[in-house]
FILOSE-980168 format. One record per residue: residue number from 1; chain; x, y, z of N, C-alpha, C in turn. Coordinates in Angstrom, 3 decimals. Layout:
REM residues N
  pos  unit      n.xx      n.yy      n.zz     ca.xx     ca.yy     ca.zz      c.xx      c.yy      c.zz
  NUM     A         X         Y         Z         X         Y         Z         X         Y         Z
...
REM end
This chain:
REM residues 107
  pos  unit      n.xx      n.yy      n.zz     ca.xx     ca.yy     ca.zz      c.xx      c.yy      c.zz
    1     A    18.653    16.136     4.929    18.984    14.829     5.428    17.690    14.087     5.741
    2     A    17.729    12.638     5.478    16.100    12.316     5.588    17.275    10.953     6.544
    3     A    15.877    10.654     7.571    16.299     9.487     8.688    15.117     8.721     8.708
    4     A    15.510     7.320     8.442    13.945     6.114     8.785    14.653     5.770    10.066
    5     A    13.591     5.742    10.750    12.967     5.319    12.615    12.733     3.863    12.230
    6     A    13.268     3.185    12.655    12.264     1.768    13.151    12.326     1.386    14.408
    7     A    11.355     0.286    14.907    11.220     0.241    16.689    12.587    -0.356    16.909
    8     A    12.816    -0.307    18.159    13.841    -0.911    19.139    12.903    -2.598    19.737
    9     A    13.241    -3.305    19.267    12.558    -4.820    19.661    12.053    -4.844    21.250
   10     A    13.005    -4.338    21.662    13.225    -4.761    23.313    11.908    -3.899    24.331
   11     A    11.607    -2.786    23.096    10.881    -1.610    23.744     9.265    -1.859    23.546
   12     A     8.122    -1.563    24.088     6.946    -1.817    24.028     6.741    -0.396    22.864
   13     A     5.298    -0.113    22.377     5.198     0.818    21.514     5.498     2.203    21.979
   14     A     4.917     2.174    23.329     5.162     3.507    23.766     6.771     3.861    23.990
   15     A     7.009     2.985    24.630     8.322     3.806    24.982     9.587     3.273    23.462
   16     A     9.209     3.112    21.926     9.451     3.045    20.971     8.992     4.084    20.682
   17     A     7.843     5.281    20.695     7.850     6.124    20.410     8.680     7.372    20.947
   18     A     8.342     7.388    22.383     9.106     8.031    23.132    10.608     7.969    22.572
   19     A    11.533     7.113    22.511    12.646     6.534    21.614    13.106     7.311    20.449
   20     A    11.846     7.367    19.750    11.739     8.077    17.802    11.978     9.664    18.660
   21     A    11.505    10.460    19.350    11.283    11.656    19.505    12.668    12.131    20.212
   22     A    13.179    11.221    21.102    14.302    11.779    21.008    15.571    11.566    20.406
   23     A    15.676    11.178    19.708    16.504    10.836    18.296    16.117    11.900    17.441
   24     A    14.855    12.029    17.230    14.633    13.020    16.164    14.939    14.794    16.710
   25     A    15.213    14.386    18.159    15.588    16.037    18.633    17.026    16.014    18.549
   26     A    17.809    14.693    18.623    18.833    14.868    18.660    19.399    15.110    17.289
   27     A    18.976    14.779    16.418    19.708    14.693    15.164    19.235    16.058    14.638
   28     A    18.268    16.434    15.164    17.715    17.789    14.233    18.507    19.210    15.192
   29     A    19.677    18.669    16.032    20.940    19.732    16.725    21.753    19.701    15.518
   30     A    22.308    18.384    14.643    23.182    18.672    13.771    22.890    18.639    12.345
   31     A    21.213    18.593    11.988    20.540    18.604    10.794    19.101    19.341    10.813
   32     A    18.974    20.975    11.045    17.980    21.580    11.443    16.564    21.224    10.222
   33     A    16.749    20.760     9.297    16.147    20.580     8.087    15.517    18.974     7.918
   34     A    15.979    18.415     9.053    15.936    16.736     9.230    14.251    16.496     8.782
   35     A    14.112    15.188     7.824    12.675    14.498     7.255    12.947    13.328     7.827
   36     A    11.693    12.467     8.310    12.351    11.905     8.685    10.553    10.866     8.902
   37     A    10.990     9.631     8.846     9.479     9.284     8.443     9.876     7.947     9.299
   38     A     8.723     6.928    10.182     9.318     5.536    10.228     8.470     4.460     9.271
   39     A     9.809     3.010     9.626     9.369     2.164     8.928     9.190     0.961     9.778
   40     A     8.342     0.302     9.066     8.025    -1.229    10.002     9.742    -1.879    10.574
   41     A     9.377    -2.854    10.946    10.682    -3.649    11.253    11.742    -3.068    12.275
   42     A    12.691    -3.571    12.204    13.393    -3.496    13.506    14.994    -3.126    13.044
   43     A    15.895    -3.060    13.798    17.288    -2.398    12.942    17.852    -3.793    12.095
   44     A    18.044    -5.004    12.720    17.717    -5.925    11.811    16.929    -6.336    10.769
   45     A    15.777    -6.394    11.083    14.823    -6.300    10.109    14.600    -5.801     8.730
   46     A    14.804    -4.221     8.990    14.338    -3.274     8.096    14.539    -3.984     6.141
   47     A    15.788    -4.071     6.590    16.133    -4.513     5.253    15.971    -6.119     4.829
   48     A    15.078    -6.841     5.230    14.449    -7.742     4.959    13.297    -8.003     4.696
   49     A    12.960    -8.639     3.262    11.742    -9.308     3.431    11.007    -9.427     4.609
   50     A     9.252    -8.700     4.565     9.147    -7.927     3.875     8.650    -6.400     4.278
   51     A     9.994    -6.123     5.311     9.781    -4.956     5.482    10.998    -4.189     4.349
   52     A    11.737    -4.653     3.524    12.285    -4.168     3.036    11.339    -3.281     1.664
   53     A    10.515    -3.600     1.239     9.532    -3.375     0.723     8.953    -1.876     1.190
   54     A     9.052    -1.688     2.194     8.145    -0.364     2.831     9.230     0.483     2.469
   55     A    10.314    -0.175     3.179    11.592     0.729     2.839    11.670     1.428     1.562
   56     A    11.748     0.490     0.893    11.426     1.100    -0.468    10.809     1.786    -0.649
   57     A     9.418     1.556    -0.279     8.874     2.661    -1.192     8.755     4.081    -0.704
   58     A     9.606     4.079     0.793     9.716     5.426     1.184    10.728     5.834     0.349
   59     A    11.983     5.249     0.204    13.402     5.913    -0.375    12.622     5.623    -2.082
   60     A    11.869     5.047    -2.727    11.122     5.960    -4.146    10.558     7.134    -3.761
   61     A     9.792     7.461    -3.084     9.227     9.017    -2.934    10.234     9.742    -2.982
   62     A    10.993     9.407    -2.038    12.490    10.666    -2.216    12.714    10.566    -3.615
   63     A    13.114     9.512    -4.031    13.980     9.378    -5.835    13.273     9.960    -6.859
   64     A    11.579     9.763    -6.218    10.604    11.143    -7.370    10.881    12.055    -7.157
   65     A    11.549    12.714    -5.908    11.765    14.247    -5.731    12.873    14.793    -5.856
   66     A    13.762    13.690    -6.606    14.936    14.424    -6.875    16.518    13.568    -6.673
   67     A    16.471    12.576    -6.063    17.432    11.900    -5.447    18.224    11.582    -6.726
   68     A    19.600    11.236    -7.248    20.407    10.518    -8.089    19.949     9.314    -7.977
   69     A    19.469     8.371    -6.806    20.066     7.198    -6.871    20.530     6.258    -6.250
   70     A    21.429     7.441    -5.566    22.622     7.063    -4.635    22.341     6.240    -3.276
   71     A    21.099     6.372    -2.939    20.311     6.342    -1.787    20.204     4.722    -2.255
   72     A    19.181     4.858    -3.136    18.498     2.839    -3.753    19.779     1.757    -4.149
   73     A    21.193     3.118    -4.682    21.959     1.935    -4.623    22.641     1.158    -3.152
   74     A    22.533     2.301    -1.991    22.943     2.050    -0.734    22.305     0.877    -0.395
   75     A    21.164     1.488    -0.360    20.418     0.241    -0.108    20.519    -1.507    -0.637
   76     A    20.054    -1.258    -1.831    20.598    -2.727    -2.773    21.823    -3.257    -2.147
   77     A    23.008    -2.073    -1.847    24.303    -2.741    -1.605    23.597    -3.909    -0.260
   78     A    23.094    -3.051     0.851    22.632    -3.343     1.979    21.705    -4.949     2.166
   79     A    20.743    -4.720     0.955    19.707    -5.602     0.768    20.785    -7.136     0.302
   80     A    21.648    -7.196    -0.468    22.313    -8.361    -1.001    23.213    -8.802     0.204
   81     A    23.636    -8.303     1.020    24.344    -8.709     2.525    23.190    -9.775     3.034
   82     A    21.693    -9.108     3.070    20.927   -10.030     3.379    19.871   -11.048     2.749
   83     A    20.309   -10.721     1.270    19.461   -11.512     0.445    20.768   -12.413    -0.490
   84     A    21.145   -13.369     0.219    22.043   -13.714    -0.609    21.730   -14.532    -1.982
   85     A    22.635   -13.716    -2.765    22.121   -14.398    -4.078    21.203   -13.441    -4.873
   86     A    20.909   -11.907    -4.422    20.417   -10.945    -4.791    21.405   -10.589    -5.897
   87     A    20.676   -10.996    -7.736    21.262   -10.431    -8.521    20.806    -8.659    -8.611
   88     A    21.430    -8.430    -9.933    20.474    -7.367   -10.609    19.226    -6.889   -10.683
   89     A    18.330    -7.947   -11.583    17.340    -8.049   -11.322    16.171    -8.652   -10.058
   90     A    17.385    -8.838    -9.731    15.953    -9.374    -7.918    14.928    -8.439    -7.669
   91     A    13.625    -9.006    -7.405    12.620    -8.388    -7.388    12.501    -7.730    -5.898
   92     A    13.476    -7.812    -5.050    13.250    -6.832    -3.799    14.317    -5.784    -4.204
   93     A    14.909    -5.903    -4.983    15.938    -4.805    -5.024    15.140    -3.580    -5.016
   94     A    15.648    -2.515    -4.126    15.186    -1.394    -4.097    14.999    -0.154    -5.573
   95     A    16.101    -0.545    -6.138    16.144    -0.037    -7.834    14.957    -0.588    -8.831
   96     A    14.924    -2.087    -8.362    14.005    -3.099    -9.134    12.587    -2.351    -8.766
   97     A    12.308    -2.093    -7.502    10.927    -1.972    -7.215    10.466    -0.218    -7.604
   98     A    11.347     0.821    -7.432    11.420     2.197    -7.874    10.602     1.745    -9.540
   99     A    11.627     1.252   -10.208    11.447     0.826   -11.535     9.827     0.847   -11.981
  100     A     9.576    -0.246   -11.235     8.685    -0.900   -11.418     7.373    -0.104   -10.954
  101     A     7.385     0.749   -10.291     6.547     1.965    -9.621     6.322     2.714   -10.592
  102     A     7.808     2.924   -11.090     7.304     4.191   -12.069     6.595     3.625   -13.601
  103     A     6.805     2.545   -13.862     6.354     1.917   -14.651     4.369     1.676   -14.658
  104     A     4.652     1.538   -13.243     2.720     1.274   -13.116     2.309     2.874   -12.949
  105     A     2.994     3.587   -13.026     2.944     5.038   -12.729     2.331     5.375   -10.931
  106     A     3.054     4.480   -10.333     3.164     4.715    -8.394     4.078     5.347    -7.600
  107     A     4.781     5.741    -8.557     6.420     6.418    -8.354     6.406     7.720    -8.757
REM end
């Protein structure tokens, strides 16, 4: 099971970290195997321009190591809620940018 952290707005850095650590103890009671990495932005945020971007390119590392997919299409679903008007080809799409990684060979 892999989990992205992002800050809590309301929280200063420290006690945003403090925050990440216990989340990550809690979840690793019902996922002993838990990866788990953070990303810029905020629970709003994340999936926006342009922290959606980071996002990405954490969930490509996973998709080099094995993922279907399933993950970048979650996402995309996620990303067009907030990118309205996000076709296919939209260049934040999380599929679009994987693509395009592996293409420059960054993926």
């Amino acid at each position: 099971m892999h989990l992205v952290l992002v800050n809590d707005r309301l929280l200063d850095e420290e006690a945003n970290q403090k925050n990440k650590e216990r989340l990550v103890d809690e979840w690793k009671f019902w996922a002993p195997d838990l990866i788990y990495k953070s990303a810029p932005g905020n629970h709003m945020t994340v999936l926006k321009p342009p922290h959606v971007l980071d996002l990405a390119s954490l969930v490509c590392a996973e998709v080099s190591h094995g993922d279907t997919g399933q993950t970048t299409s979650l996402i995309d679903q996620a990303l067009s809620v907030y990118t309205p008007g996000a076709q296919s080809s939209h260049p934040n799409r999380v599929s679009t940018i994987c693509e395009r990684r592996v293409l420059e060979g960054t993926g």
